[in-house]
N, C-alpha and C positions, 0 to 999 in steps of 0.2 A: 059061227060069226067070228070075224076077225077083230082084232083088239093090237093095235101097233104099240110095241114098247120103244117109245121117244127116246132113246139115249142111243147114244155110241160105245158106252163106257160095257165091255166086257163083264164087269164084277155086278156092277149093278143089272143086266142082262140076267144074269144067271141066279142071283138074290130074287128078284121077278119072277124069273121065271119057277122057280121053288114057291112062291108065295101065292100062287095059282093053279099051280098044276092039279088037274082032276076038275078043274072046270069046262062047261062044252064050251069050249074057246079056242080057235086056231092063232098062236102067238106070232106075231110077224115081229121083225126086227127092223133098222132103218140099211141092214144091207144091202135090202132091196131100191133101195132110194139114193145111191151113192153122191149121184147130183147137187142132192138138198143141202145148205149148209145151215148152221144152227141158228136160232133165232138172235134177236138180240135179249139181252136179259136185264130190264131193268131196274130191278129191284123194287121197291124197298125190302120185301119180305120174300121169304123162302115160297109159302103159296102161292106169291106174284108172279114169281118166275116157274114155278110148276105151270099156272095158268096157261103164260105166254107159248112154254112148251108146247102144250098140249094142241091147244086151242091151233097152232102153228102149223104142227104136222098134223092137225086133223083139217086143215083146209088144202093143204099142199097134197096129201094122200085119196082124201075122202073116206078115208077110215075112223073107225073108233079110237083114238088115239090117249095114250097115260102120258102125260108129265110128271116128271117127279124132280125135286130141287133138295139138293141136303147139302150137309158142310157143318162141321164142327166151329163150335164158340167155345175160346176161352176166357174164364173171366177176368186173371190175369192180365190178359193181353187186350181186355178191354172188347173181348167178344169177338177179339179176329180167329182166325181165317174167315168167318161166318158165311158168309154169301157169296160171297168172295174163293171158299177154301178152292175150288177146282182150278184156279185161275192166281194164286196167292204166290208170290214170287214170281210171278210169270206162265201162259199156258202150256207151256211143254216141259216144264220143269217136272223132273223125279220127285216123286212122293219119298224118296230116303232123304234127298236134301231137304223138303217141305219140313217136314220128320223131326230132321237133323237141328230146321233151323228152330224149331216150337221150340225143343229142349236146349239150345243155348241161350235163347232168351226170356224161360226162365230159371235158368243156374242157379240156384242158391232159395229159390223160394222151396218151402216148407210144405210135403204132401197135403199139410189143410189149404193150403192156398193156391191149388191146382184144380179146383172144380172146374169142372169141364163140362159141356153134353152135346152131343152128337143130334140131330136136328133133321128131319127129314117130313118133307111136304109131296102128297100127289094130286095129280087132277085127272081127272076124265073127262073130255070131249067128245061130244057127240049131238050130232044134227043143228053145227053149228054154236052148238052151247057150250057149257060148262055144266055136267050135269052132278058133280063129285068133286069134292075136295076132301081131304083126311091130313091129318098130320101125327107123326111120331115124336116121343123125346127120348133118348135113353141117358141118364144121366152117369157120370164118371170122373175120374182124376187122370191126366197126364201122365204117362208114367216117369219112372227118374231116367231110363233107358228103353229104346226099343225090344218086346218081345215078340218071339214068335214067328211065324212064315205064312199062314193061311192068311185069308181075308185081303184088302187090299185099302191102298191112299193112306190114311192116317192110323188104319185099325193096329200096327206094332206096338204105338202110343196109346193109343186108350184105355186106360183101366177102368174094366168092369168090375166092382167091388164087389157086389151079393157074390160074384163066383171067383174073384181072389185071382184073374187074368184077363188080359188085353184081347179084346175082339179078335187080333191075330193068335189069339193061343186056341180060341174055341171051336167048333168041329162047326162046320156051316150051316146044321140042323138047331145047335145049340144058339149061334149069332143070331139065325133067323125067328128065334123064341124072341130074345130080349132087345135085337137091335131098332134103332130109331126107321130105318127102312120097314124092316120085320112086323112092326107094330104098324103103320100107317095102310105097307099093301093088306093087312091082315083087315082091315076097316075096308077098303078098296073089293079084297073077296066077295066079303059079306053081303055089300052093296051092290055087286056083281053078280050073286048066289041069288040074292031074291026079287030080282028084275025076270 
């Protein structure tokens, strides 16, 4: 059976595709689909726009189709990037600047007052429906600077505290344990395994 992973985004591609593999599942991608261009995404909530994902390119495909919506909140900042983050300064803007700009604005606040978490919602469509939804949290602080090279978008910033480094410092076997992605496809498996 085939199963289309809804995104364009490379990192999240390969996060997926790790969060399933050893399923009897042939994974397609939207390469095949170059034509289609994204939904629109209305919001209010991360699941909403997972929905719309899904539910999108499973009418456009006719395939089994995942959406998935994430984007870091911070509370500083009043919960921005939130729903927003893939698109926050602009769509084509560098994640270094994105990055660049969290940590000028907030200069001077105090590591308690960096709580952060990272937010990640999926859907499954199929035969027309919504037959799954799951959502992840992984909670964390800002860091004071960028660490790190692995991982990708906001992970240099994200302090994961149980292990004392930033999503960008952790080995992708390690992110996909504790991250907010990792966590919700890990519910999406399961739900998937005993169908």
């Amino acid at each position: 059976m085939k199963l289309l992973l809804a995104t364009t985004s490379r990192g999240k591609i390969r996060e997926q595709r790790a969060s399933l593999a050893g399923l009897d599942l042939e994974l397609v991608t939207l390469e095949s689909w170059p034509e289609l261009g994204p939904p629109v995404e209305p919001g209010p909530s991360f699941v909403d726009n997972a929905i719309v994902k899904a539910l999108y390119y499973h009418g456009a495909t006719g395939l089994m189709a995942v959406g998935e919506d994430s984007g870091l909140a911070i509370d500083a900042l009043g919960g921005e990037p939130g729903i927003r983050s893939a698109r926050w300064l602009g769509d084509d803007t560098a994640y270094d600047i994105k990055n660049a700009r969290v940590l000028e604005r907030l200069a001077g606040v105090a590591e308690e007052g960096r709580s952060a978490r990272y937010v990640s919602a999926v859907a499954l469509a199929d035969h027309d429906a919504i037959a799954f939804t799951a959502e992840g949290i992984c909670e964390g602080r800002i860091a004071i600077e960028p660490r790190g090279d692995r991982g990708f978008g906001y992970d240099p910033i994200f302090l994961y505290l149980p292990l004392g480094a930033t999503m960008a410092e952790l080995s992708a076997e390690q992110k996909n344990q504790v991250s907010h992605r990792g966590q919700a496809m890990a519910k999406l498996r399961a739900f998937l395994a005993a169908r």
